[in-house]
C-alpha positions in Angstrom: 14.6 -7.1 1.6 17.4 -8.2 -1.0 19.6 -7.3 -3.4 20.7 -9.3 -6.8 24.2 -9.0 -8.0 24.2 -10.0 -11.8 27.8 -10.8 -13.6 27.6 -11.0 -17.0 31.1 -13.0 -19.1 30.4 -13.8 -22.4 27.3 -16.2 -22.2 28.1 -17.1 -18.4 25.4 -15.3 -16.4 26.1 -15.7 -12.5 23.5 -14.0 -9.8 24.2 -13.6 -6.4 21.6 -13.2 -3.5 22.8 -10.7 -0.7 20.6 -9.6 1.9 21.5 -7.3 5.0 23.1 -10.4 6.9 24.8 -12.7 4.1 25.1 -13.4 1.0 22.2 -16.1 0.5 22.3 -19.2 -2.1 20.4 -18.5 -5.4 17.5 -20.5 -4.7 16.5 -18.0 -1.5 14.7 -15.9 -3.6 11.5 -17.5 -6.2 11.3 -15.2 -9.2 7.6 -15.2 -8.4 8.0 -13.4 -5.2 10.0 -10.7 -7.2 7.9 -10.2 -9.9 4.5 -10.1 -7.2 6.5 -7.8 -4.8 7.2 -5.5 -7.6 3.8 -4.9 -9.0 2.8 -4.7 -5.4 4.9 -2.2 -4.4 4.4 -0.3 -7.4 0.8 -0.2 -8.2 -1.2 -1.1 -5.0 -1.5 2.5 -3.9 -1.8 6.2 -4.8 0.0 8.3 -2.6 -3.1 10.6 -3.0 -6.4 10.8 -3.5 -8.8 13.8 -4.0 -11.6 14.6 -1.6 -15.1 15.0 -3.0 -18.0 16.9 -1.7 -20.7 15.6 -0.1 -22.7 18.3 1.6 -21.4 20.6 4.3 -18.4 19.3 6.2 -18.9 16.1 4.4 -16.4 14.8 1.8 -15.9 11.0 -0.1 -12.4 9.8 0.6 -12.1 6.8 -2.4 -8.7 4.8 -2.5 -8.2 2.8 -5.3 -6.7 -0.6 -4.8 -4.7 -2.2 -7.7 -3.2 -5.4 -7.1 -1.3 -6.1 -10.2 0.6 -9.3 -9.2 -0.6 -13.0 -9.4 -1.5 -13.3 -5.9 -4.6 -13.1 -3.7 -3.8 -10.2 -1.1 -5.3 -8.9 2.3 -4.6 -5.5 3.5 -5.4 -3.7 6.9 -6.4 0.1 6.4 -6.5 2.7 9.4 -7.3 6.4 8.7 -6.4 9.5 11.0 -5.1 13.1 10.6 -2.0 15.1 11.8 -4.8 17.4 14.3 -7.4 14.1 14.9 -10.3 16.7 13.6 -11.4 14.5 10.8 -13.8 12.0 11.4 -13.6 8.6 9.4 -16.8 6.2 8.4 -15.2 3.9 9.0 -12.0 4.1 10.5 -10.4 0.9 10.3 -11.0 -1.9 8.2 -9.7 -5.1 8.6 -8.9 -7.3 5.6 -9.9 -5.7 2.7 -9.1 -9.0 0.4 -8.1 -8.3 -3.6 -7.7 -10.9 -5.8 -5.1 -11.4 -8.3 -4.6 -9.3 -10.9 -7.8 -7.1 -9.4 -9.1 -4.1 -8.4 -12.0 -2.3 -6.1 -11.9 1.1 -4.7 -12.2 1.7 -0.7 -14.9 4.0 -0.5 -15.0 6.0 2.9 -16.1 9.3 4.2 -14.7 11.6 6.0 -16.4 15.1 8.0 -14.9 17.3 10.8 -17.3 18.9 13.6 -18.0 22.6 12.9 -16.3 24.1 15.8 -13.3 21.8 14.9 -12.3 22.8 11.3 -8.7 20.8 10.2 -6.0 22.0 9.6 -4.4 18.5 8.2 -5.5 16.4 5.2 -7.3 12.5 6.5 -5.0 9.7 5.5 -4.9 6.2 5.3 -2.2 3.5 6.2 -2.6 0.9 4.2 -0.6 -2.4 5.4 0.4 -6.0 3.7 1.7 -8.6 5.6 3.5 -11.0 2.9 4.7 -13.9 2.7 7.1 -15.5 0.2 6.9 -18.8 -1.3 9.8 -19.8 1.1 7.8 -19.0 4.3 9.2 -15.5 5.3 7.0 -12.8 6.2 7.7 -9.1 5.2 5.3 -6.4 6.2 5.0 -3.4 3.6 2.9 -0.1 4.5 1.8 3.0 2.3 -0.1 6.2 3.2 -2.6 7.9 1.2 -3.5 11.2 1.7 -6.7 13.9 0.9 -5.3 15.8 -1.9 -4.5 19.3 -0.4 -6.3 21.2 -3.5 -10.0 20.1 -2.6 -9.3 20.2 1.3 -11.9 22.8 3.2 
């Protein structure tokens, strides 16, 4: 979204706000929305998660959510596979709200039709729209995939 260049002279500190268009006045950026973006983008997520039995073609698919920063968030979650042979309960969900500095697991399950064994892991696509204290919106997206090892 940004970039901060920090100079440094003796006990002068100077910060300059450059983004992909300009170089923006220091006030653009609140030094909450850095702070929430980066525990967001660093802790929301797994990038994967294992599958556990449960029973023949059946497996629980839970996604731990971590929302680290000081912020209420609300993110849309769609699951699929490469080959479209896994079958999600449910498939979409749409918001799944986490309070600040919370966390709650997505618990889902997925199966696959015994003539249609997959050759893929399931994944999800987790998406936040965000918006900073100044009014912009950014959109960030992860995926989270069935940890190859414990696939069928």
């Amino acid at each position: 979204h940004h970039l901060l260049q920090v100079t440094v002279r003796d006990d002068t500190v100077a910060v300059a706000v450059i983004a992909a268009d300009a170089v923006k006045p220091v006030d653009y950026v609140v030094p909450a929305d850095n702070y929430d973006l980066f525990s967001i983008t660093r802790n929301l997520v797994p990038k994967t998660v294992d599958l556990d039995s449960a029973g023949s073609r059946r497996y629980r698919f839970n996604v731990p959510l971590n929302n680290t920063s000081r912020r209420t968030v609300d993110l849309f979650i769609s699951c699929d596979s490469d080959d479209e042979r896994w079958i999600f309960e449910p498939a979409a969900i749409d918001p799944v709200r986490i309070d600040a500095q919370s966390s709650t697991t997505l618990e889902l399950e997925v199966s696959y039709a015994e003539s249609r064994q997959p050759e893929s892991v399931p994944e999800c696509h987790v998406r936040l729209p965000y918006q900073t204290r100044a009014g912009q919106w950014l959109d960030f997206s992860w995926t989270v995939k069935g940890d190859r090892g414990s696939r069928p």
